[in-house]
C-alpha positions, 0 to 999 in steps of 0.5 A: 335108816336115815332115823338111825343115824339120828338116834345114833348122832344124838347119842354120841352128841349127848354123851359129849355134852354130859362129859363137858358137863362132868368135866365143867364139874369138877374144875368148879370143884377144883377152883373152889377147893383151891380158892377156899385153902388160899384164903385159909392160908393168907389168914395163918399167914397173918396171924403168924406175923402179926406176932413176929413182926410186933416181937421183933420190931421191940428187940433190944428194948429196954437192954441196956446198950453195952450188952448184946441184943441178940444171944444166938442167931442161925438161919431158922433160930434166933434168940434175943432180948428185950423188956415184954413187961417194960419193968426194966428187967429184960425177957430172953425170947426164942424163936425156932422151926420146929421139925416136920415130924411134929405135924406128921399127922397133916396131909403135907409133908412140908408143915412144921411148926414155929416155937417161942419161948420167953424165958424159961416159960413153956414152948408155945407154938405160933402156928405152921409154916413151911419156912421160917428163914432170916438174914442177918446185917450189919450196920453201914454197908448192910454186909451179910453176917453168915449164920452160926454166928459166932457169940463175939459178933453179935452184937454186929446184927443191926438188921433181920430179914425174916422170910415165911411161908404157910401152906394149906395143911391139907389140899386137894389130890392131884390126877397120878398122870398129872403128877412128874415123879421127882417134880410134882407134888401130889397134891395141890397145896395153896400157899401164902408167901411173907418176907419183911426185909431190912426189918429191925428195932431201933433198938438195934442200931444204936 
């Protein structure tokens, strides 16, 4: 009898100890996926505003100053001058966030793509966001400028804030009874956040 119940406790013991061992398993797994789709994002983040920092911090340059720097301005769009070639003849660049049907093909449904275009060359694509946002400000008491704004203030934008986020565009499948309809993703996307406030060219404030 007294064998029995050893048999029995070691069986119940090992069954435990190969669930932990399981379990152990697949949170390595886990944080491994999650570890690895954080790094990815930081470098598409970097990537990404490497390019708009660069771009914008220029805005206005070469323009001659009794004209407007920036053309059209919303909260995801903006479109402005300055001289790329530094020939004395000022680019017109754009910037947008594309649409999340343009990349309906990835796993998260959030991607989409940011666009420039310089003059009326083609549409080049930076990269995927999630968000792409800006603020615009005055000069002096820093006042917020709502987007649309209209053509005859423009030349009132003196500052930009750009807010940008990237997401993995494919992440690791969450458990169904981890997942709160209507709160939860059902996946687990890594994501990288970036907001450069107040930036702006000197060429802006003159």
């Amino acid at each position: 009898m007294a064998t029995m119940l050893d048999i029995m406790m070691s069986m119940v013991l090992g069954a435990i100890l190969f669930m932990n061992i399981i379990n152990a398993t697949g949170i390595v797994s886990e944080n491994s996926v999650i570890f690895n789709g954080d790094v990815a994002v930081q470098q598409m983040l970097i990537s990404n505003a490497q390019l708009v920092e660069g771009e914008f911090r220029n805005m206005g340059m070469g323009v001659d100053e009794k004209k407007p720097t920036v053309l059209a301005a919303t909260d995801t769009s903006i479109k402005f001058l300055s001289d790329l070639a530094r020939d004395g003849s000022p680019d017109t660049i754009s910037y947008w966030m594309g649409s999340t049907s343009e990349l309906a093909q990835t796993q998260n449904d959030s991607d989409r793509l940011l666009h420039r275009q310089v003059n009326h060359g083609p549409i080049q694509s930076v990269g995927a966001v999630t968000k792409f946002y800006m603020r615009y400000y005055s000069q002096g008491l820093m006042d917020t400028l709502v987007p649309p704004i209209a053509p005859i203030d423009m030349q009132m934008i003196k500052v930009v804030e750009i807010t940008m986020e990237v997401q993995n565009p494919y992440a690791l499948y969450r458990d169904p009874r981890d997942v709160h309809a209507g709160t939860d993703r059902d996946a687990l996307y890594s994501s990288s956040y970036w907001r450069q406030t107040r930036l702006a060219s000197q060429n802006l404030k003159r």
